[in-house]
Structure formats: C-alpha cells, structure tokens
C-alpha positions in Angstrom: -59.8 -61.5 105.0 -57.3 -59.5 106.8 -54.7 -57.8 104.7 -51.2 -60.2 105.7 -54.1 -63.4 104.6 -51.7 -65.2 101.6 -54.0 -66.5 98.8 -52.7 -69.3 96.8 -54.3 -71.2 93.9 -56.7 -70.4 91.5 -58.3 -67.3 93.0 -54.7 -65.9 93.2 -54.4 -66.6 89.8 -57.6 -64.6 88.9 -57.2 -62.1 91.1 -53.6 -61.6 89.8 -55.0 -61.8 86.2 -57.8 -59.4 87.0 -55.2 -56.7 88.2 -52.1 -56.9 86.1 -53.5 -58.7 82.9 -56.9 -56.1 82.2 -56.6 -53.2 80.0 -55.7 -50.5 82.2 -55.3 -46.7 80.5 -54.2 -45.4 83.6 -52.3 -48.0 85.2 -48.6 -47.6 86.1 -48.2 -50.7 82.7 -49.6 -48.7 80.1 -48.2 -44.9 81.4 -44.4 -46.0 81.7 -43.6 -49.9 80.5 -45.2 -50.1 77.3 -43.5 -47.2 75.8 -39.8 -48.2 77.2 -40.1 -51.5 75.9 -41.4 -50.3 72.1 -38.7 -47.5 72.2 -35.9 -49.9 73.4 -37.2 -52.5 70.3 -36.8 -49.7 67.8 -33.6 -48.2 69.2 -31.4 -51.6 69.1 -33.0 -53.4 66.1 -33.5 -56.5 67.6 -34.4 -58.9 65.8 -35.5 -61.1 68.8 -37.2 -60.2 72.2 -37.7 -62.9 75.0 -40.0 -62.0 77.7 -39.2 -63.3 80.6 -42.6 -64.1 82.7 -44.4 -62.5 79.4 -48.3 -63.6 81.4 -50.3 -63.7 78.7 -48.1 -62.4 76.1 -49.6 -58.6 76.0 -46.0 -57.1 75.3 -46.2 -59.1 72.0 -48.4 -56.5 70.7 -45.6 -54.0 71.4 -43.1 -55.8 69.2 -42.8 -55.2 65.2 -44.3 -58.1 63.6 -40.4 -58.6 62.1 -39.0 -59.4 65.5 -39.3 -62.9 66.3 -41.4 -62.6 69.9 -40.6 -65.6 72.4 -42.8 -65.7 75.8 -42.1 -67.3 78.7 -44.5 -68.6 81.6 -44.4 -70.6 84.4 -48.3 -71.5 85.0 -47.8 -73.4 87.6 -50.4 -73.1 90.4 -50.3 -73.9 94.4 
C-alpha cells in the first residue's frame, strides 16, 4: 500500500482502534490529554462533562464518579 492509499471501512476502524484506543504509556494521550482534562474537571466543578467523539469512552475513567459522564459517537462505517 503506498502511503496517500485511503482505507475505509472496517480495517480503518481497527486500525484506528488499534492506534488511538490501546493503552499507550508513552503516547502523546496519556503524557499531555489525560491530565488537562482531570485537572480542568476538578478546577471548574462540573458537574457534567460531554465528550464530544468520546470513542470508546476512555476519558470516562478520568471523570469523578459524581460528574454525570455523557459520550458521544458517531460509529458509522464507509
């Protein structure tokens, strides 16, 4: 496959899922987004987060289990 080859369906989604969705210690997720998004929680109080392409809902762990958590998707495949 050549690197401009657009992938669409399934073995995007799995691809996509494989990359983003896995634990990753290291990745870029973990190191900088996690911690802003906990911080920002605590620092307004909120008492409701909606996430806004959430995947598979990971950031839900990140969210006090007083803060109402809604996650949304769009899982539509090509």
């Amino acid at each position: 496959m050549n690197k401009h080859q657009v992938l669409y369906g399934q073995q995007l989604a799995n691809e996509w899922i494989d990359y983003v969705e896995a634990e990753n210690p290291e990745g870029s997720r973990e190191r900088e987004l996690y911690g802003l998004i906990g911080n920002w929680v605590k620092a307004t109080k909120a008492k409701r987060v909606v996430d806004i392409g959430c995947g598979q809902g990971i950031c839900s762990a990140l969210i006090n289990k007083d803060v109402e958590y809604i996650g949304i998707d769009n899982r539509k495949f090509f």
